[in-house]
DSSP file (Angstrom, degrees, kcal/mol; ACC not computed):
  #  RESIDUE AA STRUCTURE BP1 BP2  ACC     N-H-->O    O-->H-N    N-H-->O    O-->H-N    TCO  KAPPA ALPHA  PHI   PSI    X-CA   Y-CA   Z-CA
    1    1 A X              0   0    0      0, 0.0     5,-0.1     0, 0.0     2,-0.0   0.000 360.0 360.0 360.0 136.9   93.7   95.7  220.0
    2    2 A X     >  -     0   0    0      1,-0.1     4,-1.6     3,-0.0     5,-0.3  -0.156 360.0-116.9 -85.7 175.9   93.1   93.5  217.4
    3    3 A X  H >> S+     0   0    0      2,-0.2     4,-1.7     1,-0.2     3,-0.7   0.963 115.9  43.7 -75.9 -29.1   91.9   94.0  213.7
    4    4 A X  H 3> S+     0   0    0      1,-0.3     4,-1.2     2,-0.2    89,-0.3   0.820 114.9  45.2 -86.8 -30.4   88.6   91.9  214.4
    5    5 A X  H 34 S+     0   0    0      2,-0.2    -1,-0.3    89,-0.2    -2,-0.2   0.806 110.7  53.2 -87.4 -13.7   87.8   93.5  217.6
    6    6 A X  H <X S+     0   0    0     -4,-1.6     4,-2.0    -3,-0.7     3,-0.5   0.633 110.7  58.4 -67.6 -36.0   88.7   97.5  215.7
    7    7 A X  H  X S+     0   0    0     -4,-1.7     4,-2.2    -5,-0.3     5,-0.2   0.997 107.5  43.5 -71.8 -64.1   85.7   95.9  212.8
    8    8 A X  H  < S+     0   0    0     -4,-1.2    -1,-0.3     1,-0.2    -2,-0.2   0.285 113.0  46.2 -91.9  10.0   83.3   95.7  215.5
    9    9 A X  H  > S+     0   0    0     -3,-0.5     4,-2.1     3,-0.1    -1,-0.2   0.547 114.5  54.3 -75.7 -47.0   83.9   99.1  217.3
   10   10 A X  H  X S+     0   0    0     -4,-2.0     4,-0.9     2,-0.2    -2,-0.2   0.929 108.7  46.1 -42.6 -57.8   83.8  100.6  213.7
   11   11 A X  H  < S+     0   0    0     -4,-2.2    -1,-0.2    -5,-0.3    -3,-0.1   0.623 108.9  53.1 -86.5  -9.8   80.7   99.3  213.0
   12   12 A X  H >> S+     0   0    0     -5,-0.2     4,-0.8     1,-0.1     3,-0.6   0.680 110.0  53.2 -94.5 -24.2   79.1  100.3  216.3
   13   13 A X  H 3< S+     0   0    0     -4,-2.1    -2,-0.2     1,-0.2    -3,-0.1   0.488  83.6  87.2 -92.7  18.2   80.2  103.8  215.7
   14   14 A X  T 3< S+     0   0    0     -4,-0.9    -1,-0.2     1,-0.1    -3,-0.1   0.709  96.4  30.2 -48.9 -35.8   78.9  104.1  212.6
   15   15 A X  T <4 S+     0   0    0     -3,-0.6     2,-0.1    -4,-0.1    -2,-0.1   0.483  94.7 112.2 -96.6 -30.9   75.4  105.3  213.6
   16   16 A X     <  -     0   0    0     -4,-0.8    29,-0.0    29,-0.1    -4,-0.0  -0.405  65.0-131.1 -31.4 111.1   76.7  106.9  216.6
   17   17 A X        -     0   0    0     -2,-0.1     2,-0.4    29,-0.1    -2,-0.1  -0.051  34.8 -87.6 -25.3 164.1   76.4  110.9  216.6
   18   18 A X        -     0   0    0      1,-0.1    29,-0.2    27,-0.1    30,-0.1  -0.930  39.0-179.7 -72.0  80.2   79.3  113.1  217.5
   19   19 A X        +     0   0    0     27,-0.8     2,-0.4    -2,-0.4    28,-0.2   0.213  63.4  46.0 -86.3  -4.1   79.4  113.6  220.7
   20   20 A X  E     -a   47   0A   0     26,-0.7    28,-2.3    15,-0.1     2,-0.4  -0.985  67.7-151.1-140.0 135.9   82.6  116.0  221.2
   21   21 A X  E     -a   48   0A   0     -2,-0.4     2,-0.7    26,-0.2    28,-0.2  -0.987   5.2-155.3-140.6 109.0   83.2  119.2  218.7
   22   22 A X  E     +a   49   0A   0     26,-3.5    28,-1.9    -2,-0.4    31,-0.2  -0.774  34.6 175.9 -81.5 121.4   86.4  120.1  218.2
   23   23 A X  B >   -C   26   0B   0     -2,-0.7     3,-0.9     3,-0.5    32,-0.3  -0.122  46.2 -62.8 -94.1-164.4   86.0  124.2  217.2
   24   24 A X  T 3  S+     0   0    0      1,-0.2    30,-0.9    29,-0.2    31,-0.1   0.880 124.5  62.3 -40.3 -42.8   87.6  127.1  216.5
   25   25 A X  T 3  S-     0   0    0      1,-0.2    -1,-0.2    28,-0.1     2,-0.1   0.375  97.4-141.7 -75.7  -3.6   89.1  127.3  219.7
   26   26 A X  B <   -C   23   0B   0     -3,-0.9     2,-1.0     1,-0.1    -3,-0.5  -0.577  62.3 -13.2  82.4-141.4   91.3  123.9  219.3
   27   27 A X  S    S+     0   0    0     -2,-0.1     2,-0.2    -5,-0.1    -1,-0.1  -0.757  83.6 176.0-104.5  81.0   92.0  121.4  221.7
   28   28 A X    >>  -     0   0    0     -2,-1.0     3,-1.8     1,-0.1     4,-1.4  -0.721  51.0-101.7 -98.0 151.4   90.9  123.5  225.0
   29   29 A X  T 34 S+     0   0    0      1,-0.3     3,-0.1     2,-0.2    -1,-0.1   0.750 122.3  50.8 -65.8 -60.6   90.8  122.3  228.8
   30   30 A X  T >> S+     0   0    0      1,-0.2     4,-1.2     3,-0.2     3,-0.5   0.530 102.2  55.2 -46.0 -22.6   86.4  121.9  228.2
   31   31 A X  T <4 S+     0   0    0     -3,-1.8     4,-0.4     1,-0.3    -1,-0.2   0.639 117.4  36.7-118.4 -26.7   86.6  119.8  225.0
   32   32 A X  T 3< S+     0   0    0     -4,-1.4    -1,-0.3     2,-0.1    -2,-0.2  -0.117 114.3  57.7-107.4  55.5   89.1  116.9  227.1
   33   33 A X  T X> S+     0   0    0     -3,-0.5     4,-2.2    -5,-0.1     3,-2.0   0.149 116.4  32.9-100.8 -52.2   87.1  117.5  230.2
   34   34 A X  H 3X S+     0   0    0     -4,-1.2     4,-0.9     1,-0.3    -2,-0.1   0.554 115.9  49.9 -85.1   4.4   83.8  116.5  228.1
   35   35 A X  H 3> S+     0   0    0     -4,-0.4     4,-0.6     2,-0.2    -1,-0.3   0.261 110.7  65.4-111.7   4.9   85.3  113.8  225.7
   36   36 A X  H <> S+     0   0    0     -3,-2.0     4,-2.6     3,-0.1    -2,-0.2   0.856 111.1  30.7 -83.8 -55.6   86.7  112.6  229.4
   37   37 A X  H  X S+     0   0    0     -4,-2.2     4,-1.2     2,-0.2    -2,-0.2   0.725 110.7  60.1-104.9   2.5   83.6  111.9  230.6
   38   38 A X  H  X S+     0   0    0     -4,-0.9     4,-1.6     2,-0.2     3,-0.3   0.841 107.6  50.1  25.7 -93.7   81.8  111.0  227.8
   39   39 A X  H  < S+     0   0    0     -4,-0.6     3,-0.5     1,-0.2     4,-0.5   0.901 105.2  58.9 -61.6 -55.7   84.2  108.2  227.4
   40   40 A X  H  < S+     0   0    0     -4,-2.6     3,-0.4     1,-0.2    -1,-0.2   0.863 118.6  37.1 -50.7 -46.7   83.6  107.2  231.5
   41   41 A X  H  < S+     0   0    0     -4,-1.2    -1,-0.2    -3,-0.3    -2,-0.2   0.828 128.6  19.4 -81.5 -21.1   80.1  106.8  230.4
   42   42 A X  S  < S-     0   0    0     -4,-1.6     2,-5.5    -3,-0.5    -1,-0.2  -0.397  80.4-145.6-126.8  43.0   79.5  105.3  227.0
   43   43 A X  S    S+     0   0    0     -4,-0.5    40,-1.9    -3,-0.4     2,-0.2   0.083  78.2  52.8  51.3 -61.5   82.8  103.8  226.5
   44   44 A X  E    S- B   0  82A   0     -2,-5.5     2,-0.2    38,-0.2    38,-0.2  -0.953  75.9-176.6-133.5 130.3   83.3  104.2  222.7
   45   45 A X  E     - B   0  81A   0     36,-1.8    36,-1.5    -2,-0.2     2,-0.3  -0.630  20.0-127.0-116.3 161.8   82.8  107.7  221.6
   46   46 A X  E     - B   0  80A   0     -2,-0.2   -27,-0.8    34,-0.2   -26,-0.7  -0.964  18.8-158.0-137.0 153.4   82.7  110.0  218.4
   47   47 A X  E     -aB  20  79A   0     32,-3.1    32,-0.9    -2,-0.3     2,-0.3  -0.972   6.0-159.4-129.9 106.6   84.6  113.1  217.5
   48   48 A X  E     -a   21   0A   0    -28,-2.3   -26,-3.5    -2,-0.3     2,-0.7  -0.820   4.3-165.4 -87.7 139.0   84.2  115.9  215.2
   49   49 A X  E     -a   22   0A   0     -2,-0.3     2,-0.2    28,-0.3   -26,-0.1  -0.872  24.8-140.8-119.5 112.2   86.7  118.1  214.2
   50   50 A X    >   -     0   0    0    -28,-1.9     3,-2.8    -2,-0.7     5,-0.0  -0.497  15.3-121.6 -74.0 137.8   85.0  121.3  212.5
   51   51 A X  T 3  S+     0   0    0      1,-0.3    -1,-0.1    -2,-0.2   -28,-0.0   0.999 108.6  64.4 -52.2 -47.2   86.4  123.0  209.3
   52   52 A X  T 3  S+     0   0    0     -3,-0.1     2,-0.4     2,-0.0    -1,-0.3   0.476  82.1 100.8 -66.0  23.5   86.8  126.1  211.1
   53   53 A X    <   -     0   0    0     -3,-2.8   -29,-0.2   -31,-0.2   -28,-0.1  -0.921  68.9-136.7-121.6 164.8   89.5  124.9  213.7
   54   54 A X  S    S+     0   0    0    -30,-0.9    -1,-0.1    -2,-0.4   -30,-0.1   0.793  78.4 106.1 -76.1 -33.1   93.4  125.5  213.6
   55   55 A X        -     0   0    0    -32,-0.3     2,-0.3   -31,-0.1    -2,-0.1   0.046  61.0-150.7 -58.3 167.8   93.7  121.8  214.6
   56   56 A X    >   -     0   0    0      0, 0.0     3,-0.9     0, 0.0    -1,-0.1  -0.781  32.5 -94.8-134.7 171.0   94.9  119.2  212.0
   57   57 A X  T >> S+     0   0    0      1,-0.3     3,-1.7    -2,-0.3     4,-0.5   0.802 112.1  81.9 -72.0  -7.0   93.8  115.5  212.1
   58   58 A X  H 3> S+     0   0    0      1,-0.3     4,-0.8     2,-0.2    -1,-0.3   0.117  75.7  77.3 -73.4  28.9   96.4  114.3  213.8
   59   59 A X  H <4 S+     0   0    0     -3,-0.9     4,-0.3    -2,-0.5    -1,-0.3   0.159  76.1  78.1-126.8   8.6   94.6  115.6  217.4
   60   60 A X  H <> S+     0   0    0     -3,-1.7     4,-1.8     2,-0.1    -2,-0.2   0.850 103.4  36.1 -40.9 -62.8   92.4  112.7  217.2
   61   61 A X  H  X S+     0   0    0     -4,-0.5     4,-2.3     1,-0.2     5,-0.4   0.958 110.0  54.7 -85.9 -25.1   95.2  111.1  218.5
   62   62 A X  H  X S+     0   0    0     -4,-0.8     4,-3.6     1,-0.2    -1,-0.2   0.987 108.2  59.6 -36.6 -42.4   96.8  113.5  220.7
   63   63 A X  H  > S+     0   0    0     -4,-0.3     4,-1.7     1,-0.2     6,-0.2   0.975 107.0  44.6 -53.0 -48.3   93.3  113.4  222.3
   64   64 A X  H >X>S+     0   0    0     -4,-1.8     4,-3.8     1,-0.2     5,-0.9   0.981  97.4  65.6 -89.3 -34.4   93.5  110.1  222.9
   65   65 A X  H 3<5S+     0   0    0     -4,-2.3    -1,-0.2     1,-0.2    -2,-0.2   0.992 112.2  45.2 -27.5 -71.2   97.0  109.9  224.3
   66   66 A X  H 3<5S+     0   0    0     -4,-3.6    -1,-0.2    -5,-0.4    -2,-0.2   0.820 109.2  52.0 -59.6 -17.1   95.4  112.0  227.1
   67   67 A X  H <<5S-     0   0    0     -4,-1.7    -2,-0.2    -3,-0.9    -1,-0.2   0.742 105.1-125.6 -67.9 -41.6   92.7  110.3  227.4
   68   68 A X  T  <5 +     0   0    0     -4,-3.8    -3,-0.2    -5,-0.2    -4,-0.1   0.474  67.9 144.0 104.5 -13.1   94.4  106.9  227.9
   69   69 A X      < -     0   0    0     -5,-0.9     2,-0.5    -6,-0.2    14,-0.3   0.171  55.7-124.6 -62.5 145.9   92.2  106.1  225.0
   70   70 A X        -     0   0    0     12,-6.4     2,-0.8    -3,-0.1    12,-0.3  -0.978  25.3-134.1-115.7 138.7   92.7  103.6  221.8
   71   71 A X        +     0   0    0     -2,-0.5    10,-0.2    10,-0.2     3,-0.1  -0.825  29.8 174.5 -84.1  88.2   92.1  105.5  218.4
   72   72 A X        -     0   0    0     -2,-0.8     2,-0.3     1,-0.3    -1,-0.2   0.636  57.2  -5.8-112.0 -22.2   89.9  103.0  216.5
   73   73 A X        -     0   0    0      7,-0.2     7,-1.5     2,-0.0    -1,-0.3  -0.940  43.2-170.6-171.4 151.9   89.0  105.4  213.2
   74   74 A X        +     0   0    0     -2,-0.3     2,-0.5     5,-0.2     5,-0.2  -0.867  16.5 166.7-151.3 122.0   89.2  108.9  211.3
   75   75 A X    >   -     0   0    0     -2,-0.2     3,-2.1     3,-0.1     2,-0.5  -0.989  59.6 -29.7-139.4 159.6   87.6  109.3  208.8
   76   76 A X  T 3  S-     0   0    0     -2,-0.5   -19,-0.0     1,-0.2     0, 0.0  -0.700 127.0 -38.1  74.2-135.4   87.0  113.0  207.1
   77   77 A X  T 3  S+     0   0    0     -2,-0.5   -28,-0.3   -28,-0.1    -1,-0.2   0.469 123.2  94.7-103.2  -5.9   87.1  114.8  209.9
   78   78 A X    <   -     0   0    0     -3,-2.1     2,-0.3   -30,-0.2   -30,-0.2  -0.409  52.1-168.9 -76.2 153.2   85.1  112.2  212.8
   79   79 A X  E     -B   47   0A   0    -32,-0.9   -32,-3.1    -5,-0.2     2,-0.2  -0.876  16.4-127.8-142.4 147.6   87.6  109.9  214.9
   80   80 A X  E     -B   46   0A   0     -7,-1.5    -7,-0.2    -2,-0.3     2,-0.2  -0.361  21.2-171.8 -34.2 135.0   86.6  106.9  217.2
   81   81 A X  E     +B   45   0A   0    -36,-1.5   -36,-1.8    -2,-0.2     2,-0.3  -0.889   6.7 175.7-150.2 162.0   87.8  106.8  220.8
   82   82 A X  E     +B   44   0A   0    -12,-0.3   -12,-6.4    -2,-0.2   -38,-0.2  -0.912  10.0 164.6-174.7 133.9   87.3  103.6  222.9
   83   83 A X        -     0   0    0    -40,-1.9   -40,-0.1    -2,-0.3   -14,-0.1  -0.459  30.9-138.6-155.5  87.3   88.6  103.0  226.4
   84   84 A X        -     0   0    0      1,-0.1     2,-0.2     2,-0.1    -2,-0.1   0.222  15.2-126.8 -66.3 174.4   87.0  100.2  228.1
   85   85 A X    >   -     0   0    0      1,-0.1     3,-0.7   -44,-0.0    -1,-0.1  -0.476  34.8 -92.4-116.0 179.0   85.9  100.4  231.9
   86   86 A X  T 3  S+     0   0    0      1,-0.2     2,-0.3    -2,-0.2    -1,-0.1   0.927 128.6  30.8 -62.5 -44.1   86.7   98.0  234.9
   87   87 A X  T 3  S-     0   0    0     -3,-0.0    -1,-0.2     2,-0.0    -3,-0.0  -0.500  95.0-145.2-147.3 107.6   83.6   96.6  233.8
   88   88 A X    <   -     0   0    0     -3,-0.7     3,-0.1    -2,-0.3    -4,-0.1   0.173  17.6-168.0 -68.2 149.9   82.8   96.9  230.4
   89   89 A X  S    S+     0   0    0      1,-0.2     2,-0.5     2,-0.0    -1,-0.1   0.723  84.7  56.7 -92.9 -24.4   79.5   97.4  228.9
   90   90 A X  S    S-     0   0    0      2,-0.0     2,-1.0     0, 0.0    -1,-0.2  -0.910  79.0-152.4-126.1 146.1   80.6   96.7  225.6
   91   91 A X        -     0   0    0     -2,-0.5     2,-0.2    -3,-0.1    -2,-0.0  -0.706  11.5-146.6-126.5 117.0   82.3   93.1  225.0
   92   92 A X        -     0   0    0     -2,-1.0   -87,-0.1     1,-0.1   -83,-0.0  -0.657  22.0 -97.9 -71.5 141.1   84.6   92.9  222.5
   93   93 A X              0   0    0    -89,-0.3    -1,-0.1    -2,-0.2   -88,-0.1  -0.223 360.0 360.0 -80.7 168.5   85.3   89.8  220.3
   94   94 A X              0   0    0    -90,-0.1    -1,-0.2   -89,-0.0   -89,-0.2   0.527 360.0 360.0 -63.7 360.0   88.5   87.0  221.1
C-alpha cells in the first residue's frame, strides 16, 4: 500500500468511531470474531485499545495479521484496519 493511498484511509478514519474495544480481557476469540466482521462489512475499521487492558500497542498489528488486514494507523491507543473486499466500496487512489 502506498503512502498516498495510507493519506486517504487516514483521513477517512478520522471521523470514524471505534467500532472494536479491546478490554480488560485482551485479545479474546469475541473481540476477532467482531473486528472480523466489521471489517467484511465496512471495509476500513477503527480500534480502541482501553487503558485497563494487559495488551500493549503492538496488538493492533497482531490483530491484523489474523485478520489478513493492512494496519494503516495507531495513534494513542486507536489503530486503523483496512482490508478491501472482492468488490470494494471504497476506491483507493493510483
Amino acid at each position: 500500500m502506498t503512502g498516498k493511498q495510507k493519506r486517504y484511509l487516514r483521513s477517512l478514519a478520522a471521523t470514524m468511531a471505534p467500532v472494536v474495544q479491546i478490554g480488560k480481557n485482551g485479545l479474546e476469540d469475541s473481540v476477532i470474531d467482531s473486528a472480523r466482521a466489521a471489517l467484511m462489512a465496512r471495509e476500513l475499521i477503527k480500534v480502541k485499545l482501553h487503558n485497563n487492558s494487559p495488551e500493549e500497542k503492538t496488538i493492533f498489528q497482531e490483530l491484523a495479521d489474523m485478520l489478513g488486514a493492512e494496519l494503516v494507523q495507531v495513534i494513542g491507543f486507536n489503530g486503523v484496519l483496512y482490508k478491501a473486499k472482492k468488490e470494494p466500496k471504497i476506491i483507493l487512489p493510483k
